[in-house]
C-alpha positions in Angstrom: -18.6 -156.4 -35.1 -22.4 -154.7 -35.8 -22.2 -151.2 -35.9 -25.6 -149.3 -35.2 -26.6 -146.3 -36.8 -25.9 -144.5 -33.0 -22.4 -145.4 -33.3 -21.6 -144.2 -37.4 -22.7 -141.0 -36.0 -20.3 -140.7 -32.8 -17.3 -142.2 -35.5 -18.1 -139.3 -37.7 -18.6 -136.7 -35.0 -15.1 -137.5 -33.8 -13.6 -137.7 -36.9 -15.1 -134.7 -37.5 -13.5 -133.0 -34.5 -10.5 -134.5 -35.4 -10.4 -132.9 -38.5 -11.3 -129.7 -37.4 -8.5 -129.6 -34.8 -6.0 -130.8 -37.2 -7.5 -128.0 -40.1 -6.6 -126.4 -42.7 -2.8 -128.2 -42.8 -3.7 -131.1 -40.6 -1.1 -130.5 -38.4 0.3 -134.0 -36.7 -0.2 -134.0 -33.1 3.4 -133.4 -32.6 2.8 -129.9 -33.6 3.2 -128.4 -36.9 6.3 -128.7 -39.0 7.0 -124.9 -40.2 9.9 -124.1 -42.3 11.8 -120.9 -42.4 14.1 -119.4 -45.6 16.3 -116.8 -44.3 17.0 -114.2 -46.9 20.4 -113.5 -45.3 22.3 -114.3 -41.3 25.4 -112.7 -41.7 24.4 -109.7 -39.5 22.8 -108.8 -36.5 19.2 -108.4 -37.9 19.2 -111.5 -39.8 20.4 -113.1 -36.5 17.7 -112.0 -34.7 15.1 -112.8 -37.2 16.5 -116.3 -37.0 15.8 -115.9 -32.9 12.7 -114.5 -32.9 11.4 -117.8 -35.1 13.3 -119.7 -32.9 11.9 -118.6 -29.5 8.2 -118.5 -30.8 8.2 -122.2 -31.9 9.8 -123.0 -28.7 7.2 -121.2 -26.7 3.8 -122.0 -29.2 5.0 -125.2 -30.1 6.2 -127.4 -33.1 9.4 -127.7 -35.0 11.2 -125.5 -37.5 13.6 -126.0 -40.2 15.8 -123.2 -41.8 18.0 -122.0 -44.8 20.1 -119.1 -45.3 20.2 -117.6 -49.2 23.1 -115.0 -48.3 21.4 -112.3 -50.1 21.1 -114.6 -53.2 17.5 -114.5 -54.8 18.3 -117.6 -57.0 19.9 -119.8 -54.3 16.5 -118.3 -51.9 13.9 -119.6 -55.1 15.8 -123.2 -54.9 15.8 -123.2 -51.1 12.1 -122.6 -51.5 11.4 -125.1 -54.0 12.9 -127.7 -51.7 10.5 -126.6 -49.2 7.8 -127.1 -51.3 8.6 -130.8 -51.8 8.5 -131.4 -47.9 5.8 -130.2 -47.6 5.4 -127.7 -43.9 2.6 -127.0 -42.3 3.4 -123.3 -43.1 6.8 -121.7 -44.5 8.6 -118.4 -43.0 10.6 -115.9 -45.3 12.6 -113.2 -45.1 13.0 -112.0 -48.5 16.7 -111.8 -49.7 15.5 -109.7 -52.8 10.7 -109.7 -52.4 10.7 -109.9 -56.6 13.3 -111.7 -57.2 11.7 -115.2 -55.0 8.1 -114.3 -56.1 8.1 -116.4 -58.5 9.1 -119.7 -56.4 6.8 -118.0 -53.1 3.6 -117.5 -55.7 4.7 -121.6 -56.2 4.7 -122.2 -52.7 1.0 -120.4 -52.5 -0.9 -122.5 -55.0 1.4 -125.6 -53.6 -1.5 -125.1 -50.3 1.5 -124.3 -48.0 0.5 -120.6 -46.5 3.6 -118.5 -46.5 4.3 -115.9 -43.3 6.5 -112.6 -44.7 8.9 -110.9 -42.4 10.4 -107.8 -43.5 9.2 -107.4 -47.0 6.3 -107.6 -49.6 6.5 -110.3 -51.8 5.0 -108.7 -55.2 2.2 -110.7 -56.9 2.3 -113.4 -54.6 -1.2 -114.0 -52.3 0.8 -114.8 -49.2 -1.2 -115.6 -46.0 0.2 -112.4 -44.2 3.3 -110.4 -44.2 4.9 -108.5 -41.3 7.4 -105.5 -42.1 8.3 -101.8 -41.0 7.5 -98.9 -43.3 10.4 -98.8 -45.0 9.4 -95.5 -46.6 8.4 -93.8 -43.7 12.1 -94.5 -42.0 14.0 -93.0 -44.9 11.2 -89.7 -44.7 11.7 -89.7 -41.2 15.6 -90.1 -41.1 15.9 -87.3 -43.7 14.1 -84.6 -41.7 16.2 -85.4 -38.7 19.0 -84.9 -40.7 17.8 -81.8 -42.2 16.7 -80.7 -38.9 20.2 -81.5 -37.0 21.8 -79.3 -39.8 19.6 -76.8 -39.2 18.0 -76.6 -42.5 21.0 -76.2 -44.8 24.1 -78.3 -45.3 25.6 -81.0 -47.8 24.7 -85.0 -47.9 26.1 -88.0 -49.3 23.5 -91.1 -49.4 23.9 -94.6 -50.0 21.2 -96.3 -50.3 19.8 -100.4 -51.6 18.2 -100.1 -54.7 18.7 -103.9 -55.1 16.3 -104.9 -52.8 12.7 -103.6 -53.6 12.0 -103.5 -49.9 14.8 -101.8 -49.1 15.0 -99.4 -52.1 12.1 -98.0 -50.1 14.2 -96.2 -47.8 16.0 -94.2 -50.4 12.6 -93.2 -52.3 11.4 -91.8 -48.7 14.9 -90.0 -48.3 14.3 -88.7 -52.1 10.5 -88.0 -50.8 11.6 -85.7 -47.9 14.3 -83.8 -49.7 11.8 -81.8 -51.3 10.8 -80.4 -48.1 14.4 -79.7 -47.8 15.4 -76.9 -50.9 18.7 -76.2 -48.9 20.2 -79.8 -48.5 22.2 -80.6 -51.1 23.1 -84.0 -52.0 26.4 -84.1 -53.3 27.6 -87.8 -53.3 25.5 -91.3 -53.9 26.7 -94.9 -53.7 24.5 -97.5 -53.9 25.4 -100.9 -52.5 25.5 -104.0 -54.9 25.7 -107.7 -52.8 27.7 -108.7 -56.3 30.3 -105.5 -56.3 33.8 -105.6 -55.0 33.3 -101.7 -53.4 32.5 -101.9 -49.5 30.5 -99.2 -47.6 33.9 -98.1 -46.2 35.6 -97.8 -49.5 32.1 -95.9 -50.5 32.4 -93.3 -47.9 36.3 -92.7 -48.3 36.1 -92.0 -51.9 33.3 -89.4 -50.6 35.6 -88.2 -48.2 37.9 -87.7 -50.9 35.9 -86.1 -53.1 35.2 -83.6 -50.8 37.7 -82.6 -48.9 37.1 -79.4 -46.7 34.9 -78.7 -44.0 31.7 -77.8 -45.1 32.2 -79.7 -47.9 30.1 -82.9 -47.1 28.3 -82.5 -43.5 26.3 -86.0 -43.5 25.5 -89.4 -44.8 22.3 -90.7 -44.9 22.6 -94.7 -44.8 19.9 -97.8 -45.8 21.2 -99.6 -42.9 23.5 -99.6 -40.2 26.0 -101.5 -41.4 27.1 -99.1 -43.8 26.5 -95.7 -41.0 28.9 -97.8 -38.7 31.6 -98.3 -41.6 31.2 -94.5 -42.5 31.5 -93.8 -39.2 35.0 -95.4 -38.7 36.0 -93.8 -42.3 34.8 -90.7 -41.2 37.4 -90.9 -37.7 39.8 -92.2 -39.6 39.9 -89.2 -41.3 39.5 -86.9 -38.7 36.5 -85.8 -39.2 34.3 -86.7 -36.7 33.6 -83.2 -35.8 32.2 -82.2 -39.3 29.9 -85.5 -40.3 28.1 -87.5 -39.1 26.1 -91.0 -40.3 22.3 -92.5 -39.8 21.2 -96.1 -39.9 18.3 -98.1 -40.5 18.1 -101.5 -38.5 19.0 -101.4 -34.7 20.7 -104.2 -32.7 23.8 -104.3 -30.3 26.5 -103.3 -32.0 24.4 -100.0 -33.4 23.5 -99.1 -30.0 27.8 -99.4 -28.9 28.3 -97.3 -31.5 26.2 -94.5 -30.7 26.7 -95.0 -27.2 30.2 -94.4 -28.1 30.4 -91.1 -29.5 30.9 -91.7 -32.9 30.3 -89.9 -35.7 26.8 -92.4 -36.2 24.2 -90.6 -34.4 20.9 -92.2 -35.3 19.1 -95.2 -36.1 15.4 -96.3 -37.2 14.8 -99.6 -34.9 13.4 -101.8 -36.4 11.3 -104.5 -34.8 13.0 -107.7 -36.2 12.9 -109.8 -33.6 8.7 -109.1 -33.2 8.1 -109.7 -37.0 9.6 -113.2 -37.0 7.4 -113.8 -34.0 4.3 -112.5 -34.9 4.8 -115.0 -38.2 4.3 -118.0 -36.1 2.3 -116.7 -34.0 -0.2 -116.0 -36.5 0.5 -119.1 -38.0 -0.8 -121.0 -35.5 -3.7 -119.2 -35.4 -4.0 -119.5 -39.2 -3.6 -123.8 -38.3 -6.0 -123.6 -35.9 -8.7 -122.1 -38.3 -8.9 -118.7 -37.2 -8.8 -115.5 -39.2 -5.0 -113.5 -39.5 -4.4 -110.2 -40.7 -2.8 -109.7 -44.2 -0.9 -106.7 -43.0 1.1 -106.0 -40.1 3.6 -102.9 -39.7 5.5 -103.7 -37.1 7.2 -100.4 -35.2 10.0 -98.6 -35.5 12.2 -96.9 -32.5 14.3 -93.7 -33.8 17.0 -94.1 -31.5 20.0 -91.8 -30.4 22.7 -91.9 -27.2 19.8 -89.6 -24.9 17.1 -92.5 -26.1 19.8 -95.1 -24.8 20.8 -93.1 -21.8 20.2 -95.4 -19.0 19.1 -98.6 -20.3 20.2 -101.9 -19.6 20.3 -104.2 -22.6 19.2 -102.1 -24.8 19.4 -104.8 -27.7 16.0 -106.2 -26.1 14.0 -103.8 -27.2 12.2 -105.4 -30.4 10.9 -108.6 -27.8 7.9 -108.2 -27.8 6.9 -105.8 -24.8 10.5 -104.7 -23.7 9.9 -101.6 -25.7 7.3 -100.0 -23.1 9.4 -101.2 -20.1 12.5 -98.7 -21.5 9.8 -95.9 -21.7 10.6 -95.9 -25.9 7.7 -94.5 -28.1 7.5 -95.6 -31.2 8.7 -93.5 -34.4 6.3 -94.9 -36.8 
C-alpha cells in the first residue's frame, strides 16, 4: 500500500481530531468513566448528593462508580487510593472530613485524574473545581435569626461539628455573629463526635436538664438538621415546646415535615446538595471536552421556615436545579 504525502496529512488531521475530541482524559467513546467517593449516605443529604451524581451522568452521559466512607476519613483515603489505580476519567468527592483525605486527593491530583469537590474545600490539594455553600455565612445568618426571633436577649445552647473543617465553619459564623449579639447568652455547648457514644438527643436532654426553668435555655442553635430534629423531639418530650425552639443547617424531606409540623425546629439553611453534585459532572464534562471550568462555585442556600413552605408541593425539590425559582424561593446567601 503506497501512501502519498496528501494522505499522511489527512491520517494526521484525523488523528488529530481524534485526539482533541477525546482530550485531556481521552475519554472512550462510550463516555467517560467518572468515579464518585461519598463522604457519608446515611442521611438525607448524602442521599441526594448520591442522586444528583446519579441523574447528571444519566442525562450528560457516561458511567459512574461509587463508595461510601461513613464519615471515616481513613476508610475515604483508601477508597480513593483504589480509585486512583482504575484510573477514571475524573473522580467526585464529598469530603467525609476535607483535611483528613487531602492527602490521598493531593494523590489523586498529581495521579492526572482531575478531582470535582462537592460540599467542602479540600486544603492543599489543587483540585480541578469545588462546589459548596458558605458554611460560614449559614451559621452568621442562622444566629441573627435566632437573636432576632428572641428579640435581642435570651439564653442558647449550640452544638455544633468541629470535626469536620467544613463544617466547623458553621459554628465559627455562629461564634462570628454573637458579637453582634451582647445579650444572647450561650449557656450550654456539645459538640458532636462520629466516634462518641453521646447522640444529639442525649446532647439536648442533658441541656434540658441542666437547665431546668423557663427562661432558663430559650434556643439551640444546630450544625445540621439532624441534631435540630432530635432536639426538637427532646425538647416535646419534655414539654417544652412552648419555651425552645431548634435551627438546622441542610434541608431535605424530613426537615421540611418537621417544621411543617409545628415542632419546636423552626428553621433551616437549605442547602443546594442535590445542584453541587450536578454541577460536578457537569463541569466535568466540560473540563473533558477541553474547555475552561471555574475553580469556585457557591452554590445557594434557602433559609426556610413553615410560611416559606406554605403552599408548596414537594418541597424536597427545591435544590434541582431550577425548582427553586418555580416555588418563588430567594436565596439566603
Amino acid at each position: 500500500m503506497k501512501i502519498t504525502l496528501t494522505g499522511m496529512w489527512r491520517i494526521a488531521l484525523v488523528c488529530g481530531l481524534v485526539l482533541t475530541l477525546l482530550a485531556p482524559g481521552l475519554v472512550s467513546a462510550a463516555g467517560p468513566k467518572f468515579a464518585c467517593s461519598l463522604g457519608w449516605m446515611e442521611n438525607e443529604s448524602g442521599q441526594r448528593q448520591r442522586w444528583g451524581f446519579e441523574a447528571a451522568v444519566k442525562e450528560l452521559g457516561g458511567t459512574i462508580t461509587f463508595t461510601d466512607a461513613n464519615y471515616d476519613p481513613k476508610k475515604q483515603s483508601e477508597q480513593i487510593e483504589a480509585f486512583i489505580k482504575q484510573k477514571p476519567d475524573a473522580l467526585f468527592v464529598t469530603p467525609s472530613d476535607p483535611a483528613g483525605i487531602a492527602l490521598a486527593v493531593r494523590r489523586a491530583v498529581e495521579a492526572g485524574i482531575p478531582v470535582f469537590s462537592a460540599d467542602a474545600i479540600i486544603p492543599g490539594a489543587a483540585v480541578t473545581t469545588t462546589i459548596c455553600s458558605n458554611d460560614f455565612g449559614m451559621g452568621t445568618w442562622s444566629l441573627d435569626w435566632v437573636a432576632q426571633k428572641l428579640g435581642g436577649k435570651g439564653k442558647i445552647g449550640i452544638i455544633d461539628l468541629p470535626s469536620n473543617e467544613s463544617w466547623d465553619l458553621r459554628g465559627q459564623g455562629v461564634q462570628w455573629a454573637l458579637k453582634n449579639w451582647p445579650d444572647i447568652k450561650v449557656v450550654a455547648k456539645w459538640s458532636w463526635d462520629s466516634t462518641g457514644a453521646v447522640t444529639p438527643r442525649q446532647a439536648v436532654d442533658n441541656m434540658l436538664t441542666a437547665n431546668p426553668n423557663k427562661g432558663d435555655l430559650d434556643a439551640i442553635w444546630c450544625a445540621w438538621d439532624g441534631a435540630a430534629m432530635e432536639g426538637a423531639l427532646a425538647i416535646r418530650a419534655a414539654g417544652r415546646q412552648d419555651e425552645i425552639f431548634t435551627t438546622g443547617i441542610d434541608g431535605g424531606k424530613q426537615a421540611f415535615d418537621f417544621i411543617k409540623s409545628d415542632t419546636p425546629f423552626k428553621l433551616t439553611m437549605a442547602q443546594s446538595i442535590y445542584t453541587m453534585s450536578y454541577m460536578c459532572v457537569f463541569y466535568a464534562h466540560k473540563y473533558l471536552a477541553g474547555e475552561q471550568v471555574p475553580r469556585t462555585v457557591i452554590a445557594p442556600v434557602y433559609a426556610v421556615t413553615k410560611d416559606t413552605l406554605e403552599g408548596v408541593k414537594k418541597p424536597e425539590d427545591y435544590d434541582i436545579p431550577g425548582v427553586a425559582k418555580k416555588f418563588g424561593w430567594e436565596k439566603a446567601l
